[in-house]
Kinemage of the C-alpha trace (Angstrom):
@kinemage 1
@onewidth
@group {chain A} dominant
@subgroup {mainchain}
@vectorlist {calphas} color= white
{ca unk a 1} P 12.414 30.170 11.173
{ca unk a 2} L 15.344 32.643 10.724
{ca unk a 3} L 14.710 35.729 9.264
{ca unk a 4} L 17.750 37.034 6.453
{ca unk a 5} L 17.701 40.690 5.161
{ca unk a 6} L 19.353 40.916 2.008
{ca unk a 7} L 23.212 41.143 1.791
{ca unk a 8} L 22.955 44.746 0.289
{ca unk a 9} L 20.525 46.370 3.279
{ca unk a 10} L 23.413 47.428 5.822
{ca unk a 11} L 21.183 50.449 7.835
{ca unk a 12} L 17.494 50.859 8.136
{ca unk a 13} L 17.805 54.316 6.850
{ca unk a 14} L 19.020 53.569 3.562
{ca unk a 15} L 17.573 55.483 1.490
{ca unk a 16} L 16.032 54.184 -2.382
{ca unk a 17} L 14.507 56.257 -5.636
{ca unk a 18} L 12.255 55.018 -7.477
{ca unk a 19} L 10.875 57.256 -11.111
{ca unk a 20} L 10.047 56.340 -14.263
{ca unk a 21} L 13.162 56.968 -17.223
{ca unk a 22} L 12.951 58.231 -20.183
{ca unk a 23} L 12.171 54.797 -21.895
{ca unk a 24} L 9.063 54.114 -19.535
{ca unk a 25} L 10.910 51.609 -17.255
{ca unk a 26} L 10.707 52.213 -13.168
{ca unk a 27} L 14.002 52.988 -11.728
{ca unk a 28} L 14.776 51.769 -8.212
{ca unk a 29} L 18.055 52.439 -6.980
{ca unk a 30} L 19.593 52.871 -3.602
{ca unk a 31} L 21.424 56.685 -3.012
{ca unk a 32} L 24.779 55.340 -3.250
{ca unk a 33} L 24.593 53.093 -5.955
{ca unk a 34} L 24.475 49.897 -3.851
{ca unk a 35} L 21.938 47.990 -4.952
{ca unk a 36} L 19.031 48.890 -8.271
{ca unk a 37} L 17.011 47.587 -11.314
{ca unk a 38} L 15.058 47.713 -13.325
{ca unk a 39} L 11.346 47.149 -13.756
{ca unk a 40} L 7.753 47.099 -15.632
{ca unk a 41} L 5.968 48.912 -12.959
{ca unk a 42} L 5.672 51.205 -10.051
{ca unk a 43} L 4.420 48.119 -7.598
{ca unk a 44} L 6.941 46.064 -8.737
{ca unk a 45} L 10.003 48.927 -8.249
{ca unk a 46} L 8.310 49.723 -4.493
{ca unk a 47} L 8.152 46.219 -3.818
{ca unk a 48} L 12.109 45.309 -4.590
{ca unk a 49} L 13.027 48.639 -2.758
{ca unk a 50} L 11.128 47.538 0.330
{ca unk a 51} L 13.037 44.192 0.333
{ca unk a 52} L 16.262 45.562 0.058
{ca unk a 53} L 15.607 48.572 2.800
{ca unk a 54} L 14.464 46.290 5.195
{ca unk a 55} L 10.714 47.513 4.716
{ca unk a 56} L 11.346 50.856 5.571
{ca unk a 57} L 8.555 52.812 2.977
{ca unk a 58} L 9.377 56.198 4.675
{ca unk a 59} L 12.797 56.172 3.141
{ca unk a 60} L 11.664 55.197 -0.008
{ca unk a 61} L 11.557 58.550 -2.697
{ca unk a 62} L 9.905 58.991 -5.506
{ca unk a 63} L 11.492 61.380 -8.215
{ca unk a 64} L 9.575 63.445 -10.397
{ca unk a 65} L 12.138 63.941 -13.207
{ca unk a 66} L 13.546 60.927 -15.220
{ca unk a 67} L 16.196 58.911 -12.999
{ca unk a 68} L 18.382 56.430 -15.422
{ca unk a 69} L 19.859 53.267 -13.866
{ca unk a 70} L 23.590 53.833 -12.701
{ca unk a 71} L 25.489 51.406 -10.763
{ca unk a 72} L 28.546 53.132 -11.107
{ca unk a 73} L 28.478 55.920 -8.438
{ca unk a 74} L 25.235 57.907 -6.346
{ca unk a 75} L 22.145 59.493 -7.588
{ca unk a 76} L 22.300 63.303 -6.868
{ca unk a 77} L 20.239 64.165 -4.510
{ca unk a 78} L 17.132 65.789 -5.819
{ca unk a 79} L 15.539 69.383 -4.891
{ca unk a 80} L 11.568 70.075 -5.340
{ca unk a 81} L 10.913 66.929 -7.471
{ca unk a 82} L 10.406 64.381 -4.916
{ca unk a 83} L 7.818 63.038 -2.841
{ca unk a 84} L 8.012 60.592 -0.333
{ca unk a 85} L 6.017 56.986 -1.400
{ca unk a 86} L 4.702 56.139 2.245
């Protein structure tokens, strides 16, 4: 059986946030703006980000403010509101 990592996951140290927005939906979206979504839960935002980092958890973030979905361009990068989720 041949594995397939996702089209978006180019390094292993790509690096996804994850927070809940301002509407109570979990944010998961990759620094640059590659990949995101949008989702119901925490488990189910850690889960996608895991399949698109190539199930890296120690580069996944978790943002203490309100992150909002944006495809268009890269999250800034946070200062004292993170935490790492692994």
């Amino acid at each position: 059986m041949k594995l397939v990592e996702p089209p978006s996951c180019s390094a292993a140290s790509t690096v996804v946030f994850i927070g809940k927005n301002s509407r109570g939906l979990w944010v998961a979206q990759e620094q640059n703006g590659l990949y995101g979504g949008l989702f119901v839960n925490r488990a189910q935002a850690v889960k996608y980000a895991l399949f698109e980092n190539g199930h890296h958890p120690e580069t996944i973030i978790e943002l203490a403010r309100e992150p909002e979905l944006d495809m268009g361009g890269k999250i800034p990068l946070p200062a004292a509101d993170t935490r790492r989720v692994a």
